[in-house]
Backbone as ProteinMPNN parsed JSONL, in Angstrom:
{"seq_chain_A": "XXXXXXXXXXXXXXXXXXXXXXXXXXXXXXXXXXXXXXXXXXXXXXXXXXXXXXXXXXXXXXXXXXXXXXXXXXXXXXXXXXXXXXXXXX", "coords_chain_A": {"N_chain_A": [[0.825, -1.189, 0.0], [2.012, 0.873, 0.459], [3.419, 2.1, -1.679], [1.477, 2.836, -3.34], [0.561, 5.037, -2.155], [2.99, 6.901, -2.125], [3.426, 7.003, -5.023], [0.761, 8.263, -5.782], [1.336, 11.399, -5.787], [2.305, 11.305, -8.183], [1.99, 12.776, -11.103], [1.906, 11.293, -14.055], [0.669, 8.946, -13.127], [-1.371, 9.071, -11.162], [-4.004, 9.389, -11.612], [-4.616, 6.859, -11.777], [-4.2, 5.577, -9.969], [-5.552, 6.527, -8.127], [-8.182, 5.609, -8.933], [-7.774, 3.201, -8.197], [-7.159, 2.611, -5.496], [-9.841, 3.462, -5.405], [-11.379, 1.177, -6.017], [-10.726, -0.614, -4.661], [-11.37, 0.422, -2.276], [-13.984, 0.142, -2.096], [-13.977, -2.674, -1.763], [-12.853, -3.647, 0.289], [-13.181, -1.724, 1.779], [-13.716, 1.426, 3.506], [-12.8, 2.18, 5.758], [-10.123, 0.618, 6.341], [-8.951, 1.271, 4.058], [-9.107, 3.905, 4.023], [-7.23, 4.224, 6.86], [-5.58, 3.22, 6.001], [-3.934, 4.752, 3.875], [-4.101, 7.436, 5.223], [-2.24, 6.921, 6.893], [0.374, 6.341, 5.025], [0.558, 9.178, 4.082], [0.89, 10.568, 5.977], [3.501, 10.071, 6.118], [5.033, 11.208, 3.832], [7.307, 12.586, 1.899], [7.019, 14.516, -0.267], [4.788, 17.706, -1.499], [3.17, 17.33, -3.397], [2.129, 14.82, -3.142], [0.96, 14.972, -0.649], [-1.082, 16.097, -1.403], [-2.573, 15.544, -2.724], [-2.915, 13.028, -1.417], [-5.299, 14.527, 0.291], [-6.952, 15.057, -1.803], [-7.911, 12.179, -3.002], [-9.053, 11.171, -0.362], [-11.052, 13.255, 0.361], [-12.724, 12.468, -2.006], [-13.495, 9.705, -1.487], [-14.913, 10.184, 0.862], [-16.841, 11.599, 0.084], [-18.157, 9.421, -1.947], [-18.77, 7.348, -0.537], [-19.864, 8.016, 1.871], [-19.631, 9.798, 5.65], [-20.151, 8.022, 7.666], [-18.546, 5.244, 7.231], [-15.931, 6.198, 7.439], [-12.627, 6.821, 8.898], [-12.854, 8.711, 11.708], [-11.621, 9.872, 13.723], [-8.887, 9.645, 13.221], [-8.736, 11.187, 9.759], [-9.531, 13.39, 10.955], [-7.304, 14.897, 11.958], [-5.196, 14.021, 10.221], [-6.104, 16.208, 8.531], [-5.445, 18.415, 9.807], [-3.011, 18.851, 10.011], [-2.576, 18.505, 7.064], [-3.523, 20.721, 6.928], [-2.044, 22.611, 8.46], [0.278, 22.792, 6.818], [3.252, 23.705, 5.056], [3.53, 24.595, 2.454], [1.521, 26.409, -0.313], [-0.31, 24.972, -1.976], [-1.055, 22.388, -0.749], [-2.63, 23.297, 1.612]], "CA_chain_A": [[0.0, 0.0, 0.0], [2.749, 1.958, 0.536], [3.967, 2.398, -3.055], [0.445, 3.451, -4.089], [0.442, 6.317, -1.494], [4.074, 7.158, -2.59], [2.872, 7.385, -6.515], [-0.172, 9.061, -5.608], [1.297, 12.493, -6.213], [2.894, 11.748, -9.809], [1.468, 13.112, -12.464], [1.233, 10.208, -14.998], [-0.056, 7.966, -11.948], [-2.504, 10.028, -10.289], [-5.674, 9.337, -11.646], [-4.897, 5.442, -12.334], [-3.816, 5.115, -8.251], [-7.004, 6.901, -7.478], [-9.018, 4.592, -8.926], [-7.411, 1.635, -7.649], [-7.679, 2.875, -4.653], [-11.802, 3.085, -5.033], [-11.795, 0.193, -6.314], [-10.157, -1.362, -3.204], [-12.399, 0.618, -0.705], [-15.087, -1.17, -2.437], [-13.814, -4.477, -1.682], [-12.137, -4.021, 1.91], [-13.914, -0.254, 2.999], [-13.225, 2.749, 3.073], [-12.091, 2.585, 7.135], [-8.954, 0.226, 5.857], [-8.502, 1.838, 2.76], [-8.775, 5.337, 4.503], [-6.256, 4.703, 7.553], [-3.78, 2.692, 4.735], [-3.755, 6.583, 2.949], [-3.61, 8.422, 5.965], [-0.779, 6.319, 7.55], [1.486, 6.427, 4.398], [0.475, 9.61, 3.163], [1.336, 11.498, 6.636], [4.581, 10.07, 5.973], [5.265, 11.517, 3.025], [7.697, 14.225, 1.806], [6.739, 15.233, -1.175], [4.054, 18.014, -0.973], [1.744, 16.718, -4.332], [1.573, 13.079, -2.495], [0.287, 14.895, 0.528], [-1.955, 16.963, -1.995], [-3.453, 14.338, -3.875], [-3.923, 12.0, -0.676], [-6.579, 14.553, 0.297], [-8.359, 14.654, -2.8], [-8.576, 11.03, -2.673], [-9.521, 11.218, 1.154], [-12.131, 13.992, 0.013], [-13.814, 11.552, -2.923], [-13.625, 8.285, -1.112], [-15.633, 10.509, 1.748], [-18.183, 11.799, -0.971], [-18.634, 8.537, -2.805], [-18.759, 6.443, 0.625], [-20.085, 9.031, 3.299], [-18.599, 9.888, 6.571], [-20.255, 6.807, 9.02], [-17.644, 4.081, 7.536], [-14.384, 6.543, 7.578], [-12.068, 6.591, 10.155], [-13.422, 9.837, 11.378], [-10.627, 11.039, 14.324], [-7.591, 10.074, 11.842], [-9.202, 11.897, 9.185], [-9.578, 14.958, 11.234], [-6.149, 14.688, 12.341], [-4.567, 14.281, 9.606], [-6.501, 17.558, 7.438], [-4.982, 19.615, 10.817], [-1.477, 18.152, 9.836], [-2.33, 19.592, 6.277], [-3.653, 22.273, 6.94], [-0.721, 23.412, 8.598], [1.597, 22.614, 6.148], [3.68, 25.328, 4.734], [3.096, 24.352, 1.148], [-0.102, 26.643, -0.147], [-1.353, 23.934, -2.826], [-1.703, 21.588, 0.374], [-3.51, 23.517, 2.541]], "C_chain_A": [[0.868, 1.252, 0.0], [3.367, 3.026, -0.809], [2.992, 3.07, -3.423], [0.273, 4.812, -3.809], [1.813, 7.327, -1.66], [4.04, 8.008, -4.191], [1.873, 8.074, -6.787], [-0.03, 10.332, -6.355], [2.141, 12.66, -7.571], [1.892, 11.858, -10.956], [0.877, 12.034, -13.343], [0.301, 9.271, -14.364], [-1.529, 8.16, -11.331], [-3.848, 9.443, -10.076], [-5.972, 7.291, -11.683], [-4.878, 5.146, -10.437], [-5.149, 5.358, -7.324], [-7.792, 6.392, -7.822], [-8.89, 3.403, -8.545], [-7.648, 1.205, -6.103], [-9.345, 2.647, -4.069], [-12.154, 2.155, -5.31], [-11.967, -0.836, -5.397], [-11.15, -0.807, -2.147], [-13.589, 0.444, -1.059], [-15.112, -2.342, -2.264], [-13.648, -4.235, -0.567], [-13.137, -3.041, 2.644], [-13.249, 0.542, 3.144], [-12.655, 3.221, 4.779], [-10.322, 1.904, 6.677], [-8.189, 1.062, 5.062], [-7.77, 3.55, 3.786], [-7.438, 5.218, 5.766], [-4.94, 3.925, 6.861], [-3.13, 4.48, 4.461], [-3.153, 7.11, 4.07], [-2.367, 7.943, 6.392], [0.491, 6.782, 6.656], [1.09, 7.948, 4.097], [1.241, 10.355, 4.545], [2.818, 11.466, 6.831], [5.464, 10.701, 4.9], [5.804, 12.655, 2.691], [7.024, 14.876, 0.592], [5.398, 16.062, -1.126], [2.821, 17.543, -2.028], [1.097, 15.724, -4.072], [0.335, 13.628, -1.69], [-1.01, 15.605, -0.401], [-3.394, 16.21, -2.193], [-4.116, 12.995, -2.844], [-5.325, 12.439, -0.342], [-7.367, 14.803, -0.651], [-8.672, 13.619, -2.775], [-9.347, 10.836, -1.194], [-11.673, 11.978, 0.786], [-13.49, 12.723, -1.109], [-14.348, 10.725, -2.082], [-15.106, 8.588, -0.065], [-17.433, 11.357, 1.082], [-18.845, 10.654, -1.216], [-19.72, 7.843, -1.867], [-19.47, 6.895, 1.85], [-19.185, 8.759, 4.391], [-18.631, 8.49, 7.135], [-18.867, 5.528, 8.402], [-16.272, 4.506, 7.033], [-13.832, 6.551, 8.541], [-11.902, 8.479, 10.352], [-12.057, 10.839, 12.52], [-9.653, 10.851, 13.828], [-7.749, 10.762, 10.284], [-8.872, 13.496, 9.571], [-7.971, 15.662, 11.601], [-5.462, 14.68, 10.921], [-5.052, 15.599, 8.457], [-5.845, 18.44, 8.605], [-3.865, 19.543, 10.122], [-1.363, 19.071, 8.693], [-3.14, 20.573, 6.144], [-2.408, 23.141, 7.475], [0.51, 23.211, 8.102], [2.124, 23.766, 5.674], [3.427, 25.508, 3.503], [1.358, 24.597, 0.917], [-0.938, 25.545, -0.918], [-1.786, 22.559, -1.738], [-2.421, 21.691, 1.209], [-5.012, 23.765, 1.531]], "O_chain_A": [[0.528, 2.377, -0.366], [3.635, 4.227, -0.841], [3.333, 4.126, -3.955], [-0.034, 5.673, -4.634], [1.68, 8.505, -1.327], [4.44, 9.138, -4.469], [1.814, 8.6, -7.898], [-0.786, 10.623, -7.283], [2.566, 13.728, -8.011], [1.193, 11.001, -11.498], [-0.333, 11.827, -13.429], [-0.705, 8.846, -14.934], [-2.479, 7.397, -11.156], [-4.527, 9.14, -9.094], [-7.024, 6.654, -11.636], [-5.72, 4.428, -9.899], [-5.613, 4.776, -6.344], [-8.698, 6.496, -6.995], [-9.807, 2.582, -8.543], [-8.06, 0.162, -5.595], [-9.871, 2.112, -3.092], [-13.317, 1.893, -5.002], [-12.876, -1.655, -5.266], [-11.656, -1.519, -1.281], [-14.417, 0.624, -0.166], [-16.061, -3.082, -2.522], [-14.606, -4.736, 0.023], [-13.75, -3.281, 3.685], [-12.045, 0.439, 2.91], [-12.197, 4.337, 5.023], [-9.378, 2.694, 6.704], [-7.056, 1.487, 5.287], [-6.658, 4.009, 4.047], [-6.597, 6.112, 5.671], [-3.739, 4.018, 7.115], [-2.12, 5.065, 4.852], [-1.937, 7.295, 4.116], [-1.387, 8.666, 6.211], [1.442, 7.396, 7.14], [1.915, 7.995, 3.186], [2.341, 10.808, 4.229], [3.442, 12.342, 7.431], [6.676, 10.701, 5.118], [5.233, 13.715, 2.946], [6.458, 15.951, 0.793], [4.51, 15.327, -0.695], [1.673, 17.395, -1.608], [-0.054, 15.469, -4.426], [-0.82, 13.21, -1.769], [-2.077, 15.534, 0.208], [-4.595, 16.298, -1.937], [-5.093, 12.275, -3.051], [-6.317, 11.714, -0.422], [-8.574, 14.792, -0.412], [-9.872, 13.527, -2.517], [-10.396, 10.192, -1.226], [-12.808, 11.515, 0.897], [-14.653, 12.387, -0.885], [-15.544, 10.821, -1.808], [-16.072, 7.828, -0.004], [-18.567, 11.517, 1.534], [-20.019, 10.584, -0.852], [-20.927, 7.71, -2.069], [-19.631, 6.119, 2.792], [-18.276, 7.928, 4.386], [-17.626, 7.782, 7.191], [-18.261, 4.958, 9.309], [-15.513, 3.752, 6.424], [-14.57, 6.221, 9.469], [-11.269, 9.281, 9.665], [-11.655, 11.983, 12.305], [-9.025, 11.908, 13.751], [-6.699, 10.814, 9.643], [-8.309, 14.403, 8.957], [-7.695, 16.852, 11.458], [-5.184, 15.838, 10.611], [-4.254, 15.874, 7.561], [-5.676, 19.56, 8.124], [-3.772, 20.538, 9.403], [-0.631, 20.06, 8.71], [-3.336, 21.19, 5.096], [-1.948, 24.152, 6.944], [1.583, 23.372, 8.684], [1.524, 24.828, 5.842], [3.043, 26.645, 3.227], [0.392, 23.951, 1.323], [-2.078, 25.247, -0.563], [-2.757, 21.845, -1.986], [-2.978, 20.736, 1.751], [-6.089, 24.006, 2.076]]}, "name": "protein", "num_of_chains": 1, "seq": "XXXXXXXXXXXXXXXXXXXXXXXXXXXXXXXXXXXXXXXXXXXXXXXXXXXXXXXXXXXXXXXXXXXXXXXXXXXXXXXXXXXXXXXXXX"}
């Protein structure tokens, strides 16, 4: 899972990782799926990874609603970026 959340923020990748992703929190759920993301993503240097985890974070929580996200690592990690220093992350 780690690689996916790694590749997340490349360009050519992006949109194929983000669906693989929904595809997966259709099979397992979107509490797995969601604290896989958050785990690797809060690890992450690059700031487009961290960008792009919460747009996926954001969909998965559209598609899926809130009741089966993992709702205090969620909130926790949008504080994290929100206070990043990088403006395209906040």
């Amino acid at each position: 899972m780690s690689f996916f959340v790694d590749k997340i923020g490349d360009v050519k990748l992006s949109n194929l990782i983000k669906d693989m992703l929904m595809n997966a929190t259709e099979c397992l759920g979107p509490k797995f799926i969601g604290l896989q993301v958050i785990k690797y993503a809060a690890t992450a240097k690059a700031p487009n990874n961290l960008k792009e985890a919460c747009v996926f974070l954001t969909s998965m929580i559209d598609e899926f609603g809130i009741s089966g996200t993992p709702l205090k690592e969620t909130i926790d990690y949008a504080k994290v970026a929100a206070a990043h220093a990088t403006p395209a992350v906040r």
